[in-house]
C-alpha distance (Angstrom), angle and dihedral (degrees) to the residues before:
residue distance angle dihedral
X1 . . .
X2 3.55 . .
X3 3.84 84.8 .
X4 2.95 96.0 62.7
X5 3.91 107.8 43.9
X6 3.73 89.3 65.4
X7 3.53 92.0 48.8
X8 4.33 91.5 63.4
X9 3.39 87.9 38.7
X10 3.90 106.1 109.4
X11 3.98 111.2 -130.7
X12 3.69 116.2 -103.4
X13 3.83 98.5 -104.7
X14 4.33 101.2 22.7
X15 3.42 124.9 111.8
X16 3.27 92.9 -72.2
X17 3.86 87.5 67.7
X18 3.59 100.1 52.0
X19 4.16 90.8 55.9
X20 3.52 88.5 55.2
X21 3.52 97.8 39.3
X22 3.50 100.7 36.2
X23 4.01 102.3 82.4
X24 3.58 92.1 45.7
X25 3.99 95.0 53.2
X26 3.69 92.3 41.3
X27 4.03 89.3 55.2
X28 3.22 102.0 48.5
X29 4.08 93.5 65.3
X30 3.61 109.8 62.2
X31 3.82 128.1 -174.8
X32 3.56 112.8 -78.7
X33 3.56 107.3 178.9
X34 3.79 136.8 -144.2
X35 4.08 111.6 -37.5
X36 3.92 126.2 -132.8
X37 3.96 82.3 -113.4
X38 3.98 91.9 60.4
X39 4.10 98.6 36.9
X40 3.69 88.3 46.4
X41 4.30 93.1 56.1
X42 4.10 87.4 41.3
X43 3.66 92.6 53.2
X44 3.94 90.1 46.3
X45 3.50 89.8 47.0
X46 3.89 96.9 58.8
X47 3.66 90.1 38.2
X48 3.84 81.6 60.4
X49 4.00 98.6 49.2
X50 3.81 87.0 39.6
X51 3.93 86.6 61.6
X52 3.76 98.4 40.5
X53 3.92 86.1 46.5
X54 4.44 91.5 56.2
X55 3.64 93.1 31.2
X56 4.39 83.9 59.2
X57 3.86 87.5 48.4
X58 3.37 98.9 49.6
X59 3.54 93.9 33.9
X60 3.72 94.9 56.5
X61 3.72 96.4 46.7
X62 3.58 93.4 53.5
X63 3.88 88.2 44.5
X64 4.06 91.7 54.3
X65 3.69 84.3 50.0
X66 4.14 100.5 58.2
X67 3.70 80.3 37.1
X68 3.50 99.4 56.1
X69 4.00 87.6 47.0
X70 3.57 92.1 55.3
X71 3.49 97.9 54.2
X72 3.75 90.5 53.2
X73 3.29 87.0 57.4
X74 3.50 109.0 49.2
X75 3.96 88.5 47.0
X76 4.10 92.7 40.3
X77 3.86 78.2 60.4
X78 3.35 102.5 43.7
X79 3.76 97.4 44.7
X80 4.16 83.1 51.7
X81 4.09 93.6 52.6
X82 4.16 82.3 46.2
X83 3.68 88.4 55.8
X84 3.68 90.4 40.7
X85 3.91 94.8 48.7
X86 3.79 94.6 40.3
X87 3.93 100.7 39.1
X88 4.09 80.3 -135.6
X89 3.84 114.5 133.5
X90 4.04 110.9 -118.7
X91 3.78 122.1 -168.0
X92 4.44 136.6 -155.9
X93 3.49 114.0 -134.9
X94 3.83 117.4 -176.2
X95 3.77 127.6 -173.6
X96 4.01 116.6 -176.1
X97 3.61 97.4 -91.1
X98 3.87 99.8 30.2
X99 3.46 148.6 11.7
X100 4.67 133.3 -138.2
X101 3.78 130.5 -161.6
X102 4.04 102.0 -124.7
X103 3.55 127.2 -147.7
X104 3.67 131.9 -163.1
X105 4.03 115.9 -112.4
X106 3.46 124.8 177.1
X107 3.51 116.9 -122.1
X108 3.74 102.6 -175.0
X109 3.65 133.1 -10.4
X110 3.84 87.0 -76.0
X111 3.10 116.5 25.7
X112 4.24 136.5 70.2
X113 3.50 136.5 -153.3
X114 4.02 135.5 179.5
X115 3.37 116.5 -128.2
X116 3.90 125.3 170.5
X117 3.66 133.8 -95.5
X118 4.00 116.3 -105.6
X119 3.94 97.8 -176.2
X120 3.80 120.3 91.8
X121 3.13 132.9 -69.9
X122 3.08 91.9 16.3
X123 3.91 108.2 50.6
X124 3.88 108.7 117.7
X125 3.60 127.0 -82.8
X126 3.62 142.1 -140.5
X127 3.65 121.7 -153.4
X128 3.74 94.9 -176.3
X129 4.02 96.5 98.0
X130 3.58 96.8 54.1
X131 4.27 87.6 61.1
X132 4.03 93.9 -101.7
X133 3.69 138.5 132.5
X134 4.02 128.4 -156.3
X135 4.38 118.5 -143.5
X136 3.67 119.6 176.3
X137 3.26 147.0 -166.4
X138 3.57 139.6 -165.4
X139 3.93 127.3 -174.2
X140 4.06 95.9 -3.0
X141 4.17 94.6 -48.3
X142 3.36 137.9 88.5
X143 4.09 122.5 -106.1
X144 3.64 112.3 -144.4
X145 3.85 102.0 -121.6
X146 4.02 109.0 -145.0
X147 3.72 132.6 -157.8
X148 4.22 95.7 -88.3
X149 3.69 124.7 53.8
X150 4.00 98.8 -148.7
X151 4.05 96.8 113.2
X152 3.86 118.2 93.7
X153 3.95 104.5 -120.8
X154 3.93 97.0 156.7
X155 3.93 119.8 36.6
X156 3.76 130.3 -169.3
X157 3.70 112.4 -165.7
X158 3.84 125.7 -159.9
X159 3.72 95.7 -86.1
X160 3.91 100.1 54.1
X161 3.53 110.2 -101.0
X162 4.03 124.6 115.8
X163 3.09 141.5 -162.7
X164 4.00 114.9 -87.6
X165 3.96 117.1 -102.1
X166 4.28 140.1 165.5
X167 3.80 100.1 -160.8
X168 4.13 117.6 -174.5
X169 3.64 125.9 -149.6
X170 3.47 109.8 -164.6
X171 3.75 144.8 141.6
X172 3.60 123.5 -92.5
X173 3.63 107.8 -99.9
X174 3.53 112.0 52.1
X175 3.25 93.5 -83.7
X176 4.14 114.9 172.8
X177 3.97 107.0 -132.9
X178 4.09 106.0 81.2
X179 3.36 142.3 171.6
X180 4.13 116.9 -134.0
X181 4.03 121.8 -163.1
X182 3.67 115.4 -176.3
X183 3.37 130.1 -179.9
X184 4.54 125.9 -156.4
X185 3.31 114.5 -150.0
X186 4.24 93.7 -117.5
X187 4.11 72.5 79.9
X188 4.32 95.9 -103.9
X189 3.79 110.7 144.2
X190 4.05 117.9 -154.4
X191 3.64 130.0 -165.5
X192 3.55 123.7 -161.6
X193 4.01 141.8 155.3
X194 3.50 116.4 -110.0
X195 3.89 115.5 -155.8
């Protein structure tokens, strides 16, 4: 008999032991919550991406912007050494959300026309998808800029001079951070942030 009363009896931690158990453990620990400690390194953490996230936005605005300006120069200048090398008048034509490299065609025996470059690099450009703007001016006024960019503003003639220009790259808006290219009529181009 004694045999067989230990052999019912459930072992001290079995099964058995976790039924009876169970409830009690489970009761004991109650919900506690989120601490100070933990709400306090979530809300630093968002405030964290939240920065990264308008730092990148701003960051890459102002980035298309000096990028932008250095592209104009680098094909301002080489459209002036073209004109230089070739002796054949090249011309700038902006619009207000893009700018074309002219050249002049003749339409009949006397008459001329500009019409824009298609070959690389120096096929025109539009600025207008990458959330910028173009303003210029020419001898201490503003040009109005329209909607096509088929009028010679900015010529470079065969002996590398050009005509004198302040063009702004900027975002539509008003907004404060832009990008100035100016050009002196000895044919140097300058860059430079306005703020």
């Amino acid at each position: 008999m004694k045999v067989l009363s230990t052999l019912r009896r459930e072992p001290r931690f079995g099964v058995g032991w976790a039924k009876r158990r169970g409830p009690t453990i489970l009761a004991s620990r109650r919900p506690r919550g989120f601490t100070l400690f933990e709400l306090l390194i979530v809300l630093v953490l968002l405030g964290l991406l939240a920065g990264l996230a308008v730092l990148s936005v701003s960051g890459s605005a102002s980035r298309q912007m000096e990028q932008e300006a250095q592209r104009l120069v680098e094909l301002a200048g080489l459209a002036r050494d073209e004109a230089l090398l070739t002796g054949q008048v090249r011309a700038l034509g902006f619009s207000r959300d893009g700018y074309a490299f002219l050249q002049q065609v003749l339409l009949d025996e006397e008459s001329l026309t500009w019409v824009p470059l298609e070959r690389a690099p120096l096929e025109p450009r539009s600025v207008a998808g990458r959330g910028l703007e173009l303003r210029l001016r020419q001898e201490g006024r503003r040009v109005p800029l329209d909607e096509r960019a088929d009028r010679p503003h900015v010529r470079f003639n065969g002996a590398g001079e050009l005509t004198p220009f302040e063009l702004e790259i900027r975002q539509p808006g008003g907004a404060q951070d832009v990008m100035r290219v100016s050009g002196e009529r000895d044919g140097r181009l300058l860059q430079e942030r306005l703020e």
